[in-house]
C-alpha positions as CSV (number, residue, x, y, z in Angstrom):
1,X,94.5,83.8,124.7
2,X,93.3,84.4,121.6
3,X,92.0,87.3,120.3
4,X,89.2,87.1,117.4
5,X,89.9,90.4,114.4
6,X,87.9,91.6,112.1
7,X,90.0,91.7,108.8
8,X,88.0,94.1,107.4
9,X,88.5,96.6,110.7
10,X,92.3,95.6,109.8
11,X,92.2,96.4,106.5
12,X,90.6,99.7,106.9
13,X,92.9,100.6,109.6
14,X,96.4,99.6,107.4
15,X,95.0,101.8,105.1
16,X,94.3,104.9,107.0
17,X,98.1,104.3,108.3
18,X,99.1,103.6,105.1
19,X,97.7,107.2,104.3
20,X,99.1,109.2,106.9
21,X,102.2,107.7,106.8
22,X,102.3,108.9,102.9
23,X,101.1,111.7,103.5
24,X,103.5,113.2,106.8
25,X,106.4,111.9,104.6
26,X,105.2,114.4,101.9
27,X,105.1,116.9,104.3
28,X,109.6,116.9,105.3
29,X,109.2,118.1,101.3
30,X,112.4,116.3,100.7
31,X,113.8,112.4,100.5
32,X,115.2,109.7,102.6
33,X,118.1,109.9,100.6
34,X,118.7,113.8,100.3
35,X,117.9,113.8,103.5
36,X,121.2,111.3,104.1
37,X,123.2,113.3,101.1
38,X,122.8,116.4,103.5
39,X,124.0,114.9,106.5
40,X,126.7,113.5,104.8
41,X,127.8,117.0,103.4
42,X,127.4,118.5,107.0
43,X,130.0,116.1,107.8
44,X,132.5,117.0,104.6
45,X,132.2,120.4,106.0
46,X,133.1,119.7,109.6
47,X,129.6,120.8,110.8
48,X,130.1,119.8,114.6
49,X,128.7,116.8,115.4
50,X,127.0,118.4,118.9
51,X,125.1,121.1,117.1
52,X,121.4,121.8,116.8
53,X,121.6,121.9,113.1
54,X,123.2,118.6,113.5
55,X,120.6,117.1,115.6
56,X,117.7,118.2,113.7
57,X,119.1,116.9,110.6
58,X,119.3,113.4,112.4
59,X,116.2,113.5,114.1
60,X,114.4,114.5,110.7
61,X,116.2,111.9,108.7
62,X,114.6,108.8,111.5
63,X,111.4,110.5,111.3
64,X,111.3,110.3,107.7
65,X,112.6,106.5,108.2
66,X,109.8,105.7,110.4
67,X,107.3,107.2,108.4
68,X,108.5,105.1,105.1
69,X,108.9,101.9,107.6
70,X,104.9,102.1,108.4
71,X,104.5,102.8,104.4
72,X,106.1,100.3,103.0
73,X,105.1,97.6,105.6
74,X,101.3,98.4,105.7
75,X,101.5,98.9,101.5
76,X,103.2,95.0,101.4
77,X,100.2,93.7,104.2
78,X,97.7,94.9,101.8
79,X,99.1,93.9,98.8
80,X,99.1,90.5,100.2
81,X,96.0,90.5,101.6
82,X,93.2,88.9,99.0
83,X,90.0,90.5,99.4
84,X,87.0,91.0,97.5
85,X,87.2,94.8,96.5
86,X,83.7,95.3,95.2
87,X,82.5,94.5,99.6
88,X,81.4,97.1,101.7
89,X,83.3,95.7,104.1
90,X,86.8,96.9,102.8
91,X,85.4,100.2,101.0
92,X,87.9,102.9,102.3
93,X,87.2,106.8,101.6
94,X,89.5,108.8,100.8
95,X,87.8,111.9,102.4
96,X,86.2,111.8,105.9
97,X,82.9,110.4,107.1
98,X,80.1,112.7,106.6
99,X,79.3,114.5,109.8
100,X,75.8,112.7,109.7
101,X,77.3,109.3,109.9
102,X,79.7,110.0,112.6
103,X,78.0,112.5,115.1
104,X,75.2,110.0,116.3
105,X,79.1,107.8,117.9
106,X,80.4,111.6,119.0
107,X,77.5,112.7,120.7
């Protein structure tokens, strides 16, 4: 069965992942690729391939993967998207609701 969206929910929502994907990719403070260039010299030096050091590398480096996955995909959705950018109905902020437009849903 078919399920009727809302494109501008959709919209909104690629952006906001679009967002924190940037931003918790910011956050490692380093590269995909430096990221790979230091595994890759923890290897020249022998590191063993069972340490922790190891490990976190590894599971920093697919983090950081992930993270530019969900960018790059929701960035290409939206660039492909055509909508009308002067509508309400895609305006995104770039700082959080008011608390007087969201508490009235909360409470």
């Amino acid at each position: 069965e078919w399920a009727e969206i809302n494109i501008a929910w959709m919209i909104r929502t690629l952006h906001c992942m679009h967002t924190l994907a940037s931003v918790q990719k910011q956050r490692y403070g380093t590269s995909v690729a430096s990221q790979e260039k230091q595994i890759l010299e923890m290897r020249a030096n022998n590191s063993r391939v069972d340490s922790f050091e190891w490990n976190a590398a590894h599971l920093k480096l697919g983090e950081m993967q992930s993270q530019e996955v969900i960018e790059n995909f929701t960035l290409l959705f939206l660039e492909s998207m055509e909508m009308d950018d002067n509508s309400e109905d895609f305006f995104v902020r770039n700082e959080p609701c008011p608390w007087e437009y969201s508490k009235e849903l909360l409470l």
